[in-house]
N, C-alpha and C positions, 0 to 999 in steps of 0.2 A: 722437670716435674718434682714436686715436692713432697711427692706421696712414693718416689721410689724405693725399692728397698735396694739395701745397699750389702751388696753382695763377696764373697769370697768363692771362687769355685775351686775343686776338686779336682787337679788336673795330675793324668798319669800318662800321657800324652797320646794314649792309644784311640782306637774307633769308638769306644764306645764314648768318654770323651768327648773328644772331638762332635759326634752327633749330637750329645745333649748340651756343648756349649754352642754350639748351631741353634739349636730350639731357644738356647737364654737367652742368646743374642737379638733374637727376634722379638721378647718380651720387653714390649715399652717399660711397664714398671720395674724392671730388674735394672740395676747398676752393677758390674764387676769392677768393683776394685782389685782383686790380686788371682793369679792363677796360685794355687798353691800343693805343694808337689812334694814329697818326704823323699830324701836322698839316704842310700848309705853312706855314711861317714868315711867307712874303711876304702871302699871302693867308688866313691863320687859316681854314684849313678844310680838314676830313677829304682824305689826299693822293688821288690818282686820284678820288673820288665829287665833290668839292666842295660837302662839306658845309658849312654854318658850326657854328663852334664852340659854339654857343651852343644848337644843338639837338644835339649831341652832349651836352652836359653833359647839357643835359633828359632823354635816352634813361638815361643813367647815373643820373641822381637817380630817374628811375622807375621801374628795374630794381634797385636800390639796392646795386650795388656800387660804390666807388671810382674815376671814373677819374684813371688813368695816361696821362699827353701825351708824345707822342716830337715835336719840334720837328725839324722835315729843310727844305733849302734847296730853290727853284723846282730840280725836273729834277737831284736829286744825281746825283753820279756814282757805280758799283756799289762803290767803295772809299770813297768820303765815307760812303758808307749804311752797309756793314759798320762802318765802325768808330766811326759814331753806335749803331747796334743794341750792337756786340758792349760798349760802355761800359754801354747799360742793361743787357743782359742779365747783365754782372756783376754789378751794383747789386741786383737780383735774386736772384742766387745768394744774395748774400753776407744779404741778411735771408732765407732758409731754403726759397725757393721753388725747387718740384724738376722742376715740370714747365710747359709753355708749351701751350695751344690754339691748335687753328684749325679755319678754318670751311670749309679746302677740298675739293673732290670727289673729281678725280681729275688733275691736274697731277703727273706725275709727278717731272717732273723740278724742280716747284717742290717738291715734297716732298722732296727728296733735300736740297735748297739747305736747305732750312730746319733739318733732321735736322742737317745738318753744322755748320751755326752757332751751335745747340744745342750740341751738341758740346762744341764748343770753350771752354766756358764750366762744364760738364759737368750743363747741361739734360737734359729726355726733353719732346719731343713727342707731344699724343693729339690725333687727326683722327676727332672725334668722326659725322661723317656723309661719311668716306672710304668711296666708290668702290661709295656708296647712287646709285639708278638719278635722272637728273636729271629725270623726268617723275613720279616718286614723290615726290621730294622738292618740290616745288613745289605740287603736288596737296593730299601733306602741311599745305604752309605753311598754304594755306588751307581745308584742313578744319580746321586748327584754329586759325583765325578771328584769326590774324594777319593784318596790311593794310601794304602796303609801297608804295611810290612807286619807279617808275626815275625817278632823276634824272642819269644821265649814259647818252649811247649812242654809239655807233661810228655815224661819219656817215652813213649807206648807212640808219639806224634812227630818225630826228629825228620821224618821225611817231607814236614809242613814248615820248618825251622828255617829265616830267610826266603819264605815264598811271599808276592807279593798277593793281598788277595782278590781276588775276581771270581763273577759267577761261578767260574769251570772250579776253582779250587774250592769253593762250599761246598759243591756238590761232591766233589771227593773225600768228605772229609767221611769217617767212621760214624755210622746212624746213632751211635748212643754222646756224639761229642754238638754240644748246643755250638750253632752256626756264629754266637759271639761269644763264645769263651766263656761264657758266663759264672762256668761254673768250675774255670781256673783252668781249663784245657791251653786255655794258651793268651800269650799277650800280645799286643801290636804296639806299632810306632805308626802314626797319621803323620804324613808331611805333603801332603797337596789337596788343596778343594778350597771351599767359596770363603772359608775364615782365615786362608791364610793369604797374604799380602804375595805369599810369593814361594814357590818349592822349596823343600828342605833338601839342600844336597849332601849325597853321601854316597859310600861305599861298603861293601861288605868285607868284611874282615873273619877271623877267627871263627868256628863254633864251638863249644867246648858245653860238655855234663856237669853238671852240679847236683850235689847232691845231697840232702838237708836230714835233719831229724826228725823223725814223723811221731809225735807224742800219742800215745793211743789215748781214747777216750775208756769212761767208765765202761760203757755199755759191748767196746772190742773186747775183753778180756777172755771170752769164752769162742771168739771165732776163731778157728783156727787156720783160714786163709785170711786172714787178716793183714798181713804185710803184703799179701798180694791185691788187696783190694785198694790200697793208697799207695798213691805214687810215691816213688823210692827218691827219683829227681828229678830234675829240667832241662834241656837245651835251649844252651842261649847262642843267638847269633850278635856277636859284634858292630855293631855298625857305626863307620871311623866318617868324618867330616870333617 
């Protein structure tokens, strides 16, 4: 078809992911040309989930699209990122790609950010399971028999760190934590369902806390549980293949 758009998508290899490259797949007019994934440089692995790179390729060669590595320094800062992004995202343009996926819900204001640095390159964003209900969508994931691993959590969740998930563990999770992470509670790794050619195999290894710098905004200044309102760190679970 000659009217297709010719696509990059936004791959972090988790559920959420994984379900809106499901719905792309299924769009006649979309083409993917690259899955594309920003790595830490320091520590070769998927940036916020701490993936290794080496089961990211595997998710890529079993899904069988291309991927595409964006290389970013431990903790860039938000103008070192823009203008590592906005260099690929010309590189982009310029071989004929007209539109960028993603996999997010409902962040609004990360949608805006993203929309605009599109933009500026003269991108179009499609948010193919935008502002779809998050208890549907997760339901979704596993009636159709995709299987995901959290491998990283917001500290207050280490007892979910390496679980794989299923009905019984949403329903366990703490009433104020959204059923996909959405709002950074935690990250997964997808390695089996209808996109992939064939299971990701692997093993559990190591868990270990990290733990980051939390910049206060203008408007913390005056609360004073305010270290307690933001996560301090993360548990990451390992996962060796």
């Amino acid at each position: 078809m000659d009217d297709k758009k010719l696509c990059i998508f936004n791959w972090s290899g988790g559920k959420d992911s994984t379900l809106a490259l499901h719905y792309a797949l299924q769009d006649q007019t979309i083409e993917i040309k690259y899955l594309v994934t920003t790595l830490n440089e320091e520590y070769n692995r998927v940036s916020m989930h701490g993936v290794r790179e080496s089961l990211l390729i595997a998710q890529a060669e079993s899904i069988g699209i291309p991927l595409y590595q964006i290389r970013l320094g431990e903790m860039p800062d938000m103008e070192s990122y823009d203008q590592v992004m906005h260099f690929h995202l010309s590189k982009f343009k310029e071989e004929g790609i007209t539109h960028s996926i993603f996999g997010d819900i409902f962040l609004e204001d990360l949608r805006i950010y993203r929309e605009s640095k599109l933009a500026e390159v003269g991108l179009k964003a499609i948010f193919p399971i935008w502002k779809k209900d998050t208890n549907q969508l997760i339901s979704e994931f596993i009636n159709l028999n995709y299987k995901t691993i959290i491998v990283c959590t917001q500290q207050n969740l280490e007892a979910f760190c390496g679980q794989i998930i299923t009905t019984d563990l949403i329903s366990e999770l703490p009433p104020n934590i959204d059923p996909c992470g959405e709002n950074g509670e935690f990250h997964t790794f997808a390695f089996e369902g209808p996109i992939f050619k064939k299971r990701i195999p692997f093993e559990l290894g190591e868990k270990v806390f990290r733990t980051y710098d939390q910049p206060k905004k203008d408007n913390d200044i005056d609360k004073q549980d305010d270290s307690e309102l933001r996560p301090k760190g993360f548990w990451y679970i390992d996962l060796i293949n």
